[in-house]
C-alpha positions in Angstrom: 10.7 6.8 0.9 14.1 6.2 -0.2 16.4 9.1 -1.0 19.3 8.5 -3.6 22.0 11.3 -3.8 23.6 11.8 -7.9 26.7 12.7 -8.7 25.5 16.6 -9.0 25.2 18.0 -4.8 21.9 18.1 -3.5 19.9 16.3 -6.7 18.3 14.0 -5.3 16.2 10.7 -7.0 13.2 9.9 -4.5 11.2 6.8 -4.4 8.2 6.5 -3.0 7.3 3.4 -0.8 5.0 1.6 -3.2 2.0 -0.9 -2.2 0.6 -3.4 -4.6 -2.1 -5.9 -4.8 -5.0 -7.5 -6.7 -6.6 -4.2 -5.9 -4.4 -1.9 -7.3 -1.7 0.4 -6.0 -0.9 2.7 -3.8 1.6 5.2 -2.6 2.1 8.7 -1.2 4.0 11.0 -4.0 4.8 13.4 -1.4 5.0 14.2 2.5 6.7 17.4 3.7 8.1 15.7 7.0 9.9 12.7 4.7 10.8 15.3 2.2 12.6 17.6 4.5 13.9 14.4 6.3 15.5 13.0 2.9 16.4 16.2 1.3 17.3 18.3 3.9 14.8 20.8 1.9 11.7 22.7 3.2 10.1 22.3 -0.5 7.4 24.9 0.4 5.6 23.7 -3.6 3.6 26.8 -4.6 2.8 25.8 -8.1 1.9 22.2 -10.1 2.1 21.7 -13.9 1.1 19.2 -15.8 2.3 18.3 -19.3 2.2 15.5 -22.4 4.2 14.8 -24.8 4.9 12.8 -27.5 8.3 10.6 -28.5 11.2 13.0 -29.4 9.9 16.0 -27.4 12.7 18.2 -25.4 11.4 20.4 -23.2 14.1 22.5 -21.5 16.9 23.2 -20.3 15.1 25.6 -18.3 16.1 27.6 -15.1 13.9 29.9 -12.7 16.2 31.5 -10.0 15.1 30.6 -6.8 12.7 27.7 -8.1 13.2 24.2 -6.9 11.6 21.4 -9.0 10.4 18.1 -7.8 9.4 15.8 -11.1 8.0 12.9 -11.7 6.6 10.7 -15.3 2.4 10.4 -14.1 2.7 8.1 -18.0 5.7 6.8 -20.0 9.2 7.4 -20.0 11.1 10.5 -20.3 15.0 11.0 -19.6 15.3 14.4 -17.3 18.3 16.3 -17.1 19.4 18.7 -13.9 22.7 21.4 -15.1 24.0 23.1 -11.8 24.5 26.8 -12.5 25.4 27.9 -9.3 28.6 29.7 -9.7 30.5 29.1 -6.5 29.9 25.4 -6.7 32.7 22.7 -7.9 30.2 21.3 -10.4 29.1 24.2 -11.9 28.9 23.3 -15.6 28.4 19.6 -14.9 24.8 17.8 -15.4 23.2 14.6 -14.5 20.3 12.2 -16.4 18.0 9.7 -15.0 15.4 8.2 -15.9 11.6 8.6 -15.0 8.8 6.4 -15.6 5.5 5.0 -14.6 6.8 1.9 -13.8 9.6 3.2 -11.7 7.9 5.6 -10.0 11.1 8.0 -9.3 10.9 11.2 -8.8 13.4 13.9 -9.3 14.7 16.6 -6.8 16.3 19.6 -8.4 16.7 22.5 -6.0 17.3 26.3 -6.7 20.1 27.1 -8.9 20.0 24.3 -11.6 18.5 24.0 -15.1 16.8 21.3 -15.8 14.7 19.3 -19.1 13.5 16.2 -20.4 13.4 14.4 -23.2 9.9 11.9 -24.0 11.8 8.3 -25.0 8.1 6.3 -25.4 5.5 6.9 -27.4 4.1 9.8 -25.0 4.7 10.5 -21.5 3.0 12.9 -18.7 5.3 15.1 -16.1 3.8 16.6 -13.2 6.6 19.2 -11.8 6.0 20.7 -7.8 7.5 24.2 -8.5 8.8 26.0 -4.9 8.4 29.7 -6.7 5.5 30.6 -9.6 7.6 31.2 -12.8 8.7 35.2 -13.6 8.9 36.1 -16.9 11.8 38.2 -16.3 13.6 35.1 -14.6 13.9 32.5 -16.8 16.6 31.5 -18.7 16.9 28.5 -21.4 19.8 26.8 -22.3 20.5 25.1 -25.2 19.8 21.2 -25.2 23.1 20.6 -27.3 25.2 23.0 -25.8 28.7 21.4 -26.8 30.2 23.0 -23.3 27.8 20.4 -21.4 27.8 17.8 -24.2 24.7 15.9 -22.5 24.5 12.4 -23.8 20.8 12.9 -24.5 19.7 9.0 -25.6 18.6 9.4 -29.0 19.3 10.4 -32.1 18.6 13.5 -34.8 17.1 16.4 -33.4 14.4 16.3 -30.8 10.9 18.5 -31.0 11.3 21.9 -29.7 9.3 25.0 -28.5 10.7 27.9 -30.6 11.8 29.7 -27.4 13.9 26.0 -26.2 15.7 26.1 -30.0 16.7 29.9 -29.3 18.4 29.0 -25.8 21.6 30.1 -25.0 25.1 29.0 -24.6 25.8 27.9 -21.4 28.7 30.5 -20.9 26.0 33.2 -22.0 23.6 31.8 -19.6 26.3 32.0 -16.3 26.9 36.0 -17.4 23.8 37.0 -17.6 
């Protein structure tokens, strides 16, 4: 497994060793002992979920305090975002975008205290997510996906497909107070 740090502190792009052949492929998605090795994160993952989605759907920006989030496309290409909201940080405010896909076979690492979205850029995609807390209502925020405070280059154009509660998020400032 290869661990690549981004410019946001402990988000973290993980690649998994992959082994091809005539056969197939093969690799391992996740091991707790290369994990915490690469992360420096007991993930503990207590809940999976699995969505699709087709081109042009945003999902997000979501936060769940105390969840970490380990993502990865299982089909197409989507572009996921991680915003750090935690408040004593230097990059509070600031967010970071890579892309995931089938046929890079990253996976995402955003730990407790950041938001976090995606956006599907081919014609569909799956996301599995490894959640390290089950979702409280009470708990969740959303944060606008064109909040002009982050300005996220979000590659594409007009307005994405939204759940109602993603359109309704909240400003980023509102977000921090509350």
């Amino acid at each position: 497994m290869r661990a690549t740090p981004t410019a946001l502190p402990d988000v973290i792009i993980i690649e998994p060793q992959f082994f091809g052949d005539a056969r197939g492929f093969f690799f391992e998605s996740f091991n707790a002992r290369r994990f915490a090795q690469a992360t420096g994160s007991e993930a503990g993952f207590v809940q999976d979920t699995h969505a699709r989605a087709p081109q042009g759907v945003l999902r997000g920006l979501h936060a769940v305090g105390g969840q970490g989030c380990l993502m990865r496309a299982t089909a197409g290409e989507i572009w996921a975002v991680a915003v750090d909201l935690r408040r004593p940080s230097a990059t509070c405010g600031h967010w970071v975008g890579v892309t995931l896909s089938v046929n890079n076979r990253r996976q995402l690492w955003i730990p407790p205290g950041f938001a976090h979205g995606h956006v599907v850029l081919s014609e569909f995609a799956e996301v599995v997510e490894q959640m390290t807390a089950a979702e409280a209502p009470l708990d969740v925020r959303c944060i606008r996906w064109d909040d002009p405070t982050l300005a996220i280059d979000w590659p594409f154009d007009g307005q994405p497909l939204q759940s109602a509660e993603d359109a309704a998020g909240l400003d980023l400032a509102q977000a921090l107070r509350d």
